[in-house]
C-alpha positions in Angstrom: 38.1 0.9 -12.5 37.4 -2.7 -13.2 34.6 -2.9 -11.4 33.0 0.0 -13.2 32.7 -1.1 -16.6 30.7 -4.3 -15.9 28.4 -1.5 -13.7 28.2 0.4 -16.8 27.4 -2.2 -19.3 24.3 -3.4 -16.9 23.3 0.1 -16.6 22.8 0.3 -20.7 21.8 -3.1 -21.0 19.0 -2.6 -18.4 18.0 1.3 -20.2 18.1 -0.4 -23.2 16.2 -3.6 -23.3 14.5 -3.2 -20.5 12.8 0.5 -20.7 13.4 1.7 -24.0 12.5 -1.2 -26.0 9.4 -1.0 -23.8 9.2 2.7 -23.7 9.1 2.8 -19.8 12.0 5.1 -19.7 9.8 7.8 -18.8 8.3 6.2 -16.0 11.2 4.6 -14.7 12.5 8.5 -14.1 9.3 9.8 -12.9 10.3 7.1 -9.9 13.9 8.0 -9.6 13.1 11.3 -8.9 9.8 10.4 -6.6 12.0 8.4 -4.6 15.4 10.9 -4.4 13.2 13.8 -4.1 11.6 12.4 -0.8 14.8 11.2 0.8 16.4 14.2 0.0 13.6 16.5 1.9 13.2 14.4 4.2 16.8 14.7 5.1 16.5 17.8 4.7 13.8 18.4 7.5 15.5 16.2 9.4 18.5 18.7 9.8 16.2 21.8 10.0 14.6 20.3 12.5 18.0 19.1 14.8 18.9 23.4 14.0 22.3 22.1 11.5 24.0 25.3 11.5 25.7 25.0 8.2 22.2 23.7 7.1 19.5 26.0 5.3 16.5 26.7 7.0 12.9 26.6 6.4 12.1 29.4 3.4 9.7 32.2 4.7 7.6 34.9 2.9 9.0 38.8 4.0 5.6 38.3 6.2 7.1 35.5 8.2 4.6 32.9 6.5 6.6 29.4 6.1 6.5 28.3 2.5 6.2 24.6 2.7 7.8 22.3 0.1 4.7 21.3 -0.9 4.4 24.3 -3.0 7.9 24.1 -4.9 6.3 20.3 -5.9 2.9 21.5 -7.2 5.1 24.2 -9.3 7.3 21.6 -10.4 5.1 19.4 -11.8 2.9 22.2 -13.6 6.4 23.6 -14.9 7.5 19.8 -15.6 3.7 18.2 -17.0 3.3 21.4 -19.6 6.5 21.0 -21.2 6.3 17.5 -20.7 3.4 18.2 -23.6 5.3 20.6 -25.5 8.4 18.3 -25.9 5.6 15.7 -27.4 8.0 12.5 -27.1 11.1 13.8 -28.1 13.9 12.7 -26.4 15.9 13.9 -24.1 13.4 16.6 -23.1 10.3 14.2 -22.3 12.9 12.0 -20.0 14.0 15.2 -18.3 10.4 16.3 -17.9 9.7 12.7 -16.8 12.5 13.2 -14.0 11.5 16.6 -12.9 7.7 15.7 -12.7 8.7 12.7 -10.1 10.5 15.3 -8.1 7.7 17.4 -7.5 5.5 14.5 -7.2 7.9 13.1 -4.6 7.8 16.8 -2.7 4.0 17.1 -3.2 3.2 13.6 -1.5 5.8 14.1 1.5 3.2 16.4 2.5 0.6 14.1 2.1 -0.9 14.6 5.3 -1.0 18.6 5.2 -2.8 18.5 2.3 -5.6 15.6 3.8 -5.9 17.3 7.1 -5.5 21.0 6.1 -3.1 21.3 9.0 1.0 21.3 9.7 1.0 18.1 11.3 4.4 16.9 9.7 5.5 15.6 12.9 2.8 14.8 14.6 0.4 11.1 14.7 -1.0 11.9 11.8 1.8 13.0 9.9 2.7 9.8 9.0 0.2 8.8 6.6 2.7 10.8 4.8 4.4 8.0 4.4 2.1 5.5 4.3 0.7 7.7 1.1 4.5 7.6 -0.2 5.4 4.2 0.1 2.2 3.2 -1.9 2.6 5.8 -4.3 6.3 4.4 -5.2 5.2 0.6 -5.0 2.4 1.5 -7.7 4.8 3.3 -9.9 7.6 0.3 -9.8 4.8 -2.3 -10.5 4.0 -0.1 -14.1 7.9 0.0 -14.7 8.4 -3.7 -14.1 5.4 -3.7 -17.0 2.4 -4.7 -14.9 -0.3 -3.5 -16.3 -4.0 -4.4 -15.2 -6.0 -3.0 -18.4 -4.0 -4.2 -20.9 -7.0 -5.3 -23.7 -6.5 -7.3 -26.7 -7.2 -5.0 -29.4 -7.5 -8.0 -32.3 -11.1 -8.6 -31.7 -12.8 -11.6 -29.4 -10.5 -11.2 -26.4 -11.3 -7.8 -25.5 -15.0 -8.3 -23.9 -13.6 -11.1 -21.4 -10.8 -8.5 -20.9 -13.7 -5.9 -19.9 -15.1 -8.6 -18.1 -12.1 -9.3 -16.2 -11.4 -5.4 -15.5 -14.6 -4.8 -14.2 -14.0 -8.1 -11.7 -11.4 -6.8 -10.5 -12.3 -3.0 -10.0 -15.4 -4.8 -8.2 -13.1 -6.7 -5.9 -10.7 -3.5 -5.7 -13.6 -1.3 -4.0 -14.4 -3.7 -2.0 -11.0 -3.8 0.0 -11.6 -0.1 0.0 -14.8 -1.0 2.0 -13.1 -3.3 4.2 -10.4 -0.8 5.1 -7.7 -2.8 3.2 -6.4 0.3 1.2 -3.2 -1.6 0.2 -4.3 -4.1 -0.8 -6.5 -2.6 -2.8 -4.2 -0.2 -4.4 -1.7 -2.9 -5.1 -4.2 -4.8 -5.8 -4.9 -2.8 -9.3 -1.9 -4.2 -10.7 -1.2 -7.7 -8.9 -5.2 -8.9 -8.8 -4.7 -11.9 -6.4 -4.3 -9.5 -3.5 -7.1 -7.5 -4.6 -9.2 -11.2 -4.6 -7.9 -11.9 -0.9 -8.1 -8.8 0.7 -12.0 -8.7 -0.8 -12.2 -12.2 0.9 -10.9 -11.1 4.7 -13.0 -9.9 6.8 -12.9 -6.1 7.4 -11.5 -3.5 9.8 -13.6 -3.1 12.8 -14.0 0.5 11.9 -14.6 0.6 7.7 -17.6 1.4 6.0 -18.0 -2.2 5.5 -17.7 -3.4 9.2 -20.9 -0.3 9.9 -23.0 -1.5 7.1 -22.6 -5.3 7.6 -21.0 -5.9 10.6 -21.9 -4.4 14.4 -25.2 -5.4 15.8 -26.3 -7.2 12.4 -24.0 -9.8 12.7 -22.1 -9.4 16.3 -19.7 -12.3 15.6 -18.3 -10.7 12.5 -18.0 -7.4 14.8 -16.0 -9.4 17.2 -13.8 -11.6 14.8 -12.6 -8.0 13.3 -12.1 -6.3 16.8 -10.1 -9.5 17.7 -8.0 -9.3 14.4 -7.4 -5.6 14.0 -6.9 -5.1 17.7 -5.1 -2.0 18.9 -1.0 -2.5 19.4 -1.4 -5.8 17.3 2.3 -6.5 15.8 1.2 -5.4 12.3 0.9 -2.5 13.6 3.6 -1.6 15.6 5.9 -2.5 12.9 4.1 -0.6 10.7 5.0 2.6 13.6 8.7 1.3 13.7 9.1 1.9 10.0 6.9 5.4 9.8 9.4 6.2 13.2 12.7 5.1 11.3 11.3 7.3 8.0 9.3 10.1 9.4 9.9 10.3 13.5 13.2 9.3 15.4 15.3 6.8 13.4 17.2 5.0 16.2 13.5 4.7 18.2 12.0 3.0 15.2 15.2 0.6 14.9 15.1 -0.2 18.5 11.2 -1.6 18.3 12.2 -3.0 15.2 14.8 -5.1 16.9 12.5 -5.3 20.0 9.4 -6.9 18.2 11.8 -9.1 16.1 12.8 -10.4 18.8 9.5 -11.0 20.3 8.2 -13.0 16.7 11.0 -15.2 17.4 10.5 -16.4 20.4 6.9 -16.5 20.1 7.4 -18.6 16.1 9.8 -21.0 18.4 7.1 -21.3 21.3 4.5 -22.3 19.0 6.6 -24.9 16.8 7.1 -26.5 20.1 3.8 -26.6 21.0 3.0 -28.3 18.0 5.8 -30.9 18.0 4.6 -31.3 21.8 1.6 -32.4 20.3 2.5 -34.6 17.6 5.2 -36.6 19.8 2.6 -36.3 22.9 -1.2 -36.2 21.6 -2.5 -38.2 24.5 -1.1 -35.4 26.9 -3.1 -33.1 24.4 -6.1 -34.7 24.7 -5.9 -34.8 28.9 -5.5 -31.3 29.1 -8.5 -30.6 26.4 -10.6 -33.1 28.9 -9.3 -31.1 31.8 -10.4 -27.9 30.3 
C-alpha cells in the first residue's frame, strides 16, 4: 500500500503535466493500445498456434473461411476514427476513441505482411516484416508523444520560410534514405533529422534503387563497398532475426542466438582492443608484419 500511492501520484503528475498540458493525451493512448493490442494477439496466436485447449481458436465464417484479425482492426478504427469526429474533443470520449483507434491500429499492422504480400504468410520469412512494420510504427508514435515534432513552423512571421526551408531539407534527405534502402532511418529520421542526415550520407544497400541507378557497373567500387557492408548473415542482421524470432517465430530460438551472437561481439570487441594495444605497446612488430605482407 505504501508503495502505491507514490505510483499513483507519478501517474497524475506525468497525465497531467506531461500530456494534458500538452494535449498529447490522445496520442499517448493511441500507443497504449497499439502496443497492448499487439502483444495481446500475438499471444494470442501464439497459443492457437501451440492448440491451448482452454484457449479460443481462430474465428471462421459458417463457410469455413478464417477471419483474420486484421479485419476486427480495420473495423475498429472506422468504428473508433468516426466517433472519434463526432465526440469533437470532448473528453472522455475523444481519449477513449484515441485508445480504441490504437487497438485496431495495433491489430491492423500485426498483419502487416498479409496485407503487403496479399498472402497468409504470418509465419513464414516474410511474415516478419510484420514486425519490423510494428516496431517502427510504435517508435514513430512515442517520438510525437515525447513532443518531437519535425514541422513545427513559427507562425509570428520571418521564421517560418527558413522553417520551410529546413522541412524541405530534410524531406530531401528523408527520400533519400528511402533510395538507399535505409527505411529506418528514414522514418525516424522525420522526427530526429540527424539520422535522416547520416543515413542520406552512407552508402546504400547493394540492392536499393539507389545502388541500380548509381552504383553497379557505373561505379563498381561503390557496388563492392555496399556488397561488402550489407553482406548476407552480417551481425546486424542476425540480431535483427533473433528479435523478429523472440517476437514473431520461436521465443527461446531467438534468445538462444541472442546470447549466442552476444557472445561472439565480445570476444571479437576484446580481440580487437588487443590488437590495438598490441600495436601501440609494439608498433615496430606492426610495421614488420606490414613489410612482410
Amino acid at each position: 500500500m505504501t508503495g502505491a500511492l507514490p505510483l499513483g501520484s507519478f501517474v497524475t503528475d506525468f497525465w497531467e503535466h506531461n500530456l494534458v498540458a500538452h494535449h498529447r493525451q490522445g496520442v499517448f493512448l493511441v500507443l497504449v493500445g497499439f502496443v497492448g493490442s499487439f502483444v495481446f494477439i500475438r499471444m494470442s496466436t501464439r497459443m492457437i498456434r501451440a492448440e491451448v485447449s482452454w484457449w479460443p481458436g481462430n474465428i471462421e465464417s459458417e463457410g469455413g473461411v478464417h477471419i483474420h484479425h486484421l479485419v476486427f482492426g480495420i473495423i475498429t478504427m472506422m468504428v473508433a476514427g468516426t466517433l472519434g469526429f463526432a465526440a469533437f474533443g470532448r473528453s472522455p470520449y475523444t481519449e477513449i476513441c484515441a485508445f480504441l483507434f490504437g487497438v485496431g491500429a495495433g491489430l491492423t499492422i500485426d498483419e502487416f505482411a498479409l496485407w503487403f504480400y496479399l498472402e497468409d504468410v504470418y509465419w513464414a520469412e516474410e511474415g516478419r516484416s510484420s514486425i519490423d512494420a510494428t516496431v517502427i510504427a510504435a517508435a514513430l508514435i512515442g517520438l510525437i508523444v515525447v513532443g518531437v515534432n519535425p514541422f513545427e513552423f513559427d507562425r509570428e512571421g520571418e521564421g517560418i520560410v527558413p522553417a520551410i526551408a529546413a522541412s524541405l531539407l530534410e524531406i530531401s534527405f528523408v527520400a533519400v534514405c528511402f533510395l538507399k534502402g535505409r527505411r529506418l532511418h528514414g522514418m525516424l529520421g522525420i522526427f530526429v533529422p540527424p539520422l535522416a542526415i547520416y543515413g542520406a550520407c552512407r552508402i546504400g544497400k547493394p540492392d536499393s534503387g539507389w545502388a541500380r541507378r548509381r552504383y553497379g557497373d557505373r561505379r563498381p567500387k561503390k557496388q563492392a563497398k555496399a556488397e561488402r557492408r550489407f553482406h548476407p548473415g552480417r551481425r546486424t542482421d542476425r540480431f535483427k532475426e533473433a528479435f523478429r524470432d523472440i517476437v514473431g517465430g520461436k521465443p527461446s530460438v531467438g534468445v538462444e542466438k541472442v546470447a549466442v551472437e552476444a557472445v561472439a561481439a565480445t570476444r571479437e570487441a576484446g580481440q580487437e582492443v588487443r590488437a590495438a594495444a598490441e600495436r601501440v605497446v609494439h608498433p615496430e612488430d606492426t610495421d614488420q608484419r606490414d613489410k612482410r605482407h
